[in-house]
C-alpha positions in Angstrom: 0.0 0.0 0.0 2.7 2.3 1.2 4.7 1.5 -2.3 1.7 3.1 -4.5 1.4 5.8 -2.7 5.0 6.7 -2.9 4.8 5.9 -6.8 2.1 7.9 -6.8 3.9 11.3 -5.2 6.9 10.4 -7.8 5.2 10.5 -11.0 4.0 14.0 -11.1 7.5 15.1 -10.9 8.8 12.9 -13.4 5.9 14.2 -15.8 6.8 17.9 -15.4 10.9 17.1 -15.8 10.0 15.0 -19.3 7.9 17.8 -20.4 10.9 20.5 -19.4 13.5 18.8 -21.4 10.7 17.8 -24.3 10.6 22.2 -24.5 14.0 23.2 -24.0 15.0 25.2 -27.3 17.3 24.3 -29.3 20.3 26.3 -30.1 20.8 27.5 -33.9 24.2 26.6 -35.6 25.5 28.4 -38.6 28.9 26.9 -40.6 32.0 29.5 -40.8 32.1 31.0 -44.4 34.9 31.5 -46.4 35.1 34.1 -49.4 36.3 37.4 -50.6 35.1 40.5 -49.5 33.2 42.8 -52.2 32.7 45.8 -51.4 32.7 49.5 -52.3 34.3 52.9 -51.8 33.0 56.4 -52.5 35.3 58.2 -54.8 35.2 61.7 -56.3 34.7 61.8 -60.1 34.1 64.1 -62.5 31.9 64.1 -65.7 33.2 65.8 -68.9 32.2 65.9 -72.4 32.5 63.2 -74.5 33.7 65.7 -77.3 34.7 68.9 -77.2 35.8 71.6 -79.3 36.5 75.9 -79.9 35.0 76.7 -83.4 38.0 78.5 -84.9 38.2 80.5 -88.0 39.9 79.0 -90.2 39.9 82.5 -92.6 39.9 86.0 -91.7 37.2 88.3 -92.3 34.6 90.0 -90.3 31.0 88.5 -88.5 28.3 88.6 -90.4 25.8 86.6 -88.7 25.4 84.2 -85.5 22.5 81.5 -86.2 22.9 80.0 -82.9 23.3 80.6 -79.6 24.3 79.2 -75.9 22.1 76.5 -75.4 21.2 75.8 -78.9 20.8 72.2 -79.8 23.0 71.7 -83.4 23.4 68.5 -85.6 26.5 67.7 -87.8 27.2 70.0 -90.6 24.7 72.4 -89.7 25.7 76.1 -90.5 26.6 78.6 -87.5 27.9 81.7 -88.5 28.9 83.2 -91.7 31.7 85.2 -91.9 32.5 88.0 -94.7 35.5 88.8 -96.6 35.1 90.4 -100.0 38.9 90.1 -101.3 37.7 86.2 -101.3 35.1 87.2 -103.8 37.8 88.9 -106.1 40.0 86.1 -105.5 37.5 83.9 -107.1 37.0 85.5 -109.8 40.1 86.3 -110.6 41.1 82.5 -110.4 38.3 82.0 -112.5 39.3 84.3 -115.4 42.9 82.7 -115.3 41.9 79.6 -115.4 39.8 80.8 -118.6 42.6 82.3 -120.0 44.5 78.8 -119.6 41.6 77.1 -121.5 41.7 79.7 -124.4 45.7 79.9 -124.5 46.0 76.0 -124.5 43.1 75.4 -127.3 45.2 77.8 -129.5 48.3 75.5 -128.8 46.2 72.7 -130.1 45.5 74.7 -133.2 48.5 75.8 -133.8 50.1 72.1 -133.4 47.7 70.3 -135.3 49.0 73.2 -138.1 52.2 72.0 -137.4 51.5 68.3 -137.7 49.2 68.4 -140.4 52.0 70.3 -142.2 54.5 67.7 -141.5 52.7 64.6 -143.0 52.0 66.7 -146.2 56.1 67.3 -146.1 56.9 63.7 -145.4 54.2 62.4 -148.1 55.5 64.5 -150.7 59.1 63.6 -149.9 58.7 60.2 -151.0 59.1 61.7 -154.5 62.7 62.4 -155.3 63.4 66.1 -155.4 60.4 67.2 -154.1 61.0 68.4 -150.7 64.2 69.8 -149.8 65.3 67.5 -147.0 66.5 70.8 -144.2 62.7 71.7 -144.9 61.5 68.3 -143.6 63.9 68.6 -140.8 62.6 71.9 -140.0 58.5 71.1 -140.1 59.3 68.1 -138.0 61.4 70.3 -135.2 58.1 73.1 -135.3 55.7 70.0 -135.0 57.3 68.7 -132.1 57.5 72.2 -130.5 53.8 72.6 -131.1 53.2 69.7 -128.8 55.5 70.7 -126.3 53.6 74.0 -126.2 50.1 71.9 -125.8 51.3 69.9 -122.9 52.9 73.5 -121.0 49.5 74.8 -122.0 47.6 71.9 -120.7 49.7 72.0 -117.7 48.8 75.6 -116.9 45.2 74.6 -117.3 45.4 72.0 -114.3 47.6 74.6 -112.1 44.6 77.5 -113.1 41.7 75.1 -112.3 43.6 74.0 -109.0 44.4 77.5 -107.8 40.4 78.2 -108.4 39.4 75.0 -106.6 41.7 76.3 -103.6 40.2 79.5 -104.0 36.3 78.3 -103.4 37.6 75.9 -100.6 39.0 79.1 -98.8 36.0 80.9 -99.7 33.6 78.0 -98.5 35.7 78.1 -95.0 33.4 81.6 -94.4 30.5 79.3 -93.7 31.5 78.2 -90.4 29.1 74.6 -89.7 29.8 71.8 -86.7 31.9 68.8 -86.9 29.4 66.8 -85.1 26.1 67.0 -83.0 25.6 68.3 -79.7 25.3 71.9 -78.0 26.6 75.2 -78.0 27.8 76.2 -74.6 29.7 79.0 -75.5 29.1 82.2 -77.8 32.1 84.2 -78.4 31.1 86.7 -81.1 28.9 89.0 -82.4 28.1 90.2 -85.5 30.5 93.2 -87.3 33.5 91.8 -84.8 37.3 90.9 -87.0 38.2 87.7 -86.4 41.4 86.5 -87.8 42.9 82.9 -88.5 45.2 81.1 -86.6 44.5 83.8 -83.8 42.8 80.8 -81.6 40.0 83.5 -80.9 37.0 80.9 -80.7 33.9 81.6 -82.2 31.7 79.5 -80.1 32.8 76.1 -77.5 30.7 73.4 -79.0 30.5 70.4 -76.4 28.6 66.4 -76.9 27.0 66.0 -74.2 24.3 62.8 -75.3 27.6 61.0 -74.0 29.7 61.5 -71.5 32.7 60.3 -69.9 33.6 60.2 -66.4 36.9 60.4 -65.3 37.2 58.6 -61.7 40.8 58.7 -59.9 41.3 55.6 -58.5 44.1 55.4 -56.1 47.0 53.4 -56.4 45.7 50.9 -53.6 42.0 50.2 -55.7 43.7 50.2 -59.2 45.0 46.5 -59.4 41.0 45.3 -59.7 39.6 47.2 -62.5 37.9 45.1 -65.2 37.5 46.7 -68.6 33.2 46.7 -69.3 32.4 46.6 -65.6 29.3 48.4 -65.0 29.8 51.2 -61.9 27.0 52.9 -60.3 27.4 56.5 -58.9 25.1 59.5 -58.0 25.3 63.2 -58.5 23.6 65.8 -56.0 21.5 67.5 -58.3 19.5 64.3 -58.6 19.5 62.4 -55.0 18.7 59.4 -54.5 18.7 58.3 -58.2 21.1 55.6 -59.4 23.4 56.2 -62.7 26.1 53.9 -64.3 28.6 54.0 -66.5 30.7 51.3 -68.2 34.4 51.3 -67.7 35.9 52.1 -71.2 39.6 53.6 -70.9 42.0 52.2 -68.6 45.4 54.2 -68.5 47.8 51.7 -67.3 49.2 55.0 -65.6 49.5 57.0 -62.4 49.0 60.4 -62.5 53.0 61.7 -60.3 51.2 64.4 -58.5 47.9 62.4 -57.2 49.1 58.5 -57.6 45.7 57.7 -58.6 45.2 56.4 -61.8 42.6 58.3 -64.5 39.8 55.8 -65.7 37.3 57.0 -68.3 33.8 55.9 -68.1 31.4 56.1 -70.7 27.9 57.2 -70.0 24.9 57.8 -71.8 22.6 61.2 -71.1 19.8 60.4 -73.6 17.4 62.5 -70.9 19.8 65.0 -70.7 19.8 64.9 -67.0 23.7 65.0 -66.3 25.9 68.1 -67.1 29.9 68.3 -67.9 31.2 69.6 -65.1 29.0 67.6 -62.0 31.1 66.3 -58.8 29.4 62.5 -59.0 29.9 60.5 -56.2 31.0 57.3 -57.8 30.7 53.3 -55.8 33.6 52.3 -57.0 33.8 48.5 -56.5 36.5 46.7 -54.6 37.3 43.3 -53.3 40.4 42.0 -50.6 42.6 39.9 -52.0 42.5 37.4 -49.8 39.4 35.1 -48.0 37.8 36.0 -45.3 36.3 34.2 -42.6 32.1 35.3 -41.9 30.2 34.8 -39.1 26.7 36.3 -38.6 26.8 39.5 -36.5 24.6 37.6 -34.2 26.8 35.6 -33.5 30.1 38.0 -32.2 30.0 38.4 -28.3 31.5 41.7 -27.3 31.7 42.2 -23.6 34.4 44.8 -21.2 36.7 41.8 -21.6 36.9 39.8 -24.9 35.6 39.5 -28.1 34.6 36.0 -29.0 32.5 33.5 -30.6 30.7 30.1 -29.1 32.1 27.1 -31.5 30.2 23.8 -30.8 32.9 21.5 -30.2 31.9 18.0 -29.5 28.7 19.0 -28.6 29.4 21.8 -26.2 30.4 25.2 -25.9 33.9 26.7 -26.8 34.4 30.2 -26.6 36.7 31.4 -29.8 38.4 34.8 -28.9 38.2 36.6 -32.1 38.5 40.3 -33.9 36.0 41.7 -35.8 37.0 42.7 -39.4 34.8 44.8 -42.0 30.6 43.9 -42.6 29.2 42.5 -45.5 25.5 42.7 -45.0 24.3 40.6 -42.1 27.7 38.7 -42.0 31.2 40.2 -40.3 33.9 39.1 -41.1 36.4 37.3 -37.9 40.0 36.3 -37.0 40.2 33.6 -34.8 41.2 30.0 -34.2 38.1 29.1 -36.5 38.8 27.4 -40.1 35.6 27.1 -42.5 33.2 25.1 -42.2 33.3 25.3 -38.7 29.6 25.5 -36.6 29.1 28.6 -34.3 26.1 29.8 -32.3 23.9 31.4 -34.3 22.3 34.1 -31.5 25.5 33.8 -29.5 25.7 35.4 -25.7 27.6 35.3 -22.8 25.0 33.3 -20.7 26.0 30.3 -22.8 28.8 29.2 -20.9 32.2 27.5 -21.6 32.0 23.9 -21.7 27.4 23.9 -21.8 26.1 21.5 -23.4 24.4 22.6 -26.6 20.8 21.2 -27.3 
């Protein structure tokens, strides 16, 4: 009787310590991962055009009109301003009545040695009978036949120099219609109408910049330049527009350090269909780069910093080990760690210091 009633007292208590253990949680392992670390750095670019050029004259003469104007959109070979310079005119026309002259003066050479020629044969056909033709007078139509044609090809000669000389002539002329080499915008008036503008006096009409494309020219420092990859796609942002992404393509790679800065100059190409980037902007640029060596991550959970160590809880065998470790840069939810820890090793997930050394781990 007395052994059921102490059975009975008993089993309560063995009920509620099965169902203790049956809900004690149990603790999240994660493995030790080994990798690179990618990451970025904010460097200070700058965006330029992609071409860029000072509309010279290229002949002297004075203004006459301006068709365009700062901000003016302008497409290859469209005209800009037209300059004036009446000596040109009389230039032209007098290369123009030379080069008549040289038609005239060589078409009378052709008369005069088809004369000659014609002449000649006559001569030579009528010296086949004996005694007919003195043989110093054949001699001496020959010698004025063959200076006839020496005369057509001088003349001829003169003809191409004439017609050359008036070709230059309408070239120089044609230089007083200033027009764009390509398409893009005018950033830049320098003139006016009635001003002198002489060549070769780099005195720039107007500053024609490409601005549809863009590059952007990002120093990279000696330390980040071993990593660039030609075609990589960079993202940066400009403060006129925050919070919006851009990126650009990495096109030119210089192979060089600039002395002064020691970073090297990469070029960037960028398109600016919308128009929404200007040469001249301060981007911000996230200029991707990664360590050369693996790392070890952990979760950030899992790093236990107290007043005394730094460490991580390694199940070893089942149980607690504390791993003193230091904490190295973040990537995302991981950090990475320097320890006695290899990868592929399991840590506490939600690590803390109420785990103790040597617990068992559930």
């Amino acid at each position: 009787m007395n052994t059921f009633r102490h059975a009975a007292v008993l089993l309560p208590f063995v009920s509620i310590s099965l169902a203790v253990a049956q809900s004690a949680p149990k603790t999240a392992l994660v493995k030790v991962e080994s990798r690179s670390l990618s990451r970025t750095v904010p460097l200070t670019a700058e965006l330029t055009p992609y071409l860029q050029t000072d509309i010279e004259a290229r002949v002297p003469g004075y203004v006459e009109k301006v068709l365009v104007d700062r901000g003016s959109k302008v497409r290859r070979g469209q005209l800009l301003v037209v300059l004036s310079a009446p000596e040109m005119g009389s230039q032209t026309s007098a290369s123009e009545g030379g080069l008549h002259q040289a038609e005239a003066e060589a078409a009378q050479a052709k008369a005069s040695a088809a004369a000659a020629a014609s002449t000649y044969e006559r001569l030579l056909e009528a010296a086949k009978t004996p005694g007919a033709v003195a043989g110093n007078e054949l001699i001496q139509a020959q010698k004025q036949k063959e200076a006839a044609e020496a005369i057509v090809q001088a003349r001829e000669a003169s003809v191409k120099s004439a017609s050359s000389q008036l070709t230059s002539t309408k070239e120089m002329e044609g230089y007083l219609r200033v027009t764009a080499p390509f398409d893009g915008i005018i950033t830049e008036r320098l003139v006016h109408p009635g001003m002198m503008v002489a060549a070769g006096s780099h005195l720039a009409l107007l500053r024609l910049q490409q601005v549809s494309h863009l590059r952007l020219v990002v120093p990279v420092p000696e330390n980040y330049s071993g990593n660039i990859a030609q075609g990589k796609q960079v993202i940066f942002h400009v403060p006129a527009h925050p919070g919006r992404n851009y990126t650009g393509k990495v096109a030119r790679i210089p192979n060089s350090l600039d002395p002064q800065s020691r970073a090297m100059m990469v070029e960037l190409d960028v398109a600016n269909a919308d128009a929404s980037l200007s040469p001249g902007m301060y981007p911000t640029v996230d200029w991707p780069v990664a360590s050369g060596d693996n790392l070890l991550f952990v979760p950030t959970t899992s790093v236990v910093s107290t007043t005394e160590r730094t460490f991580v809880i390694a199940a070893r065998n089942g149980h607690a080990h504390w791993v003193d470790v230091r904490k190295g840069p973040v990537s995302g939810d991981q950090v990475s760690v320097r320890g006695e820890l290899k990868p592929g090793d399991t840590v506490v997930k939600q690590a803390t210091d109420e785990i103790r050394e040597g617990a068992l781990l559930p």
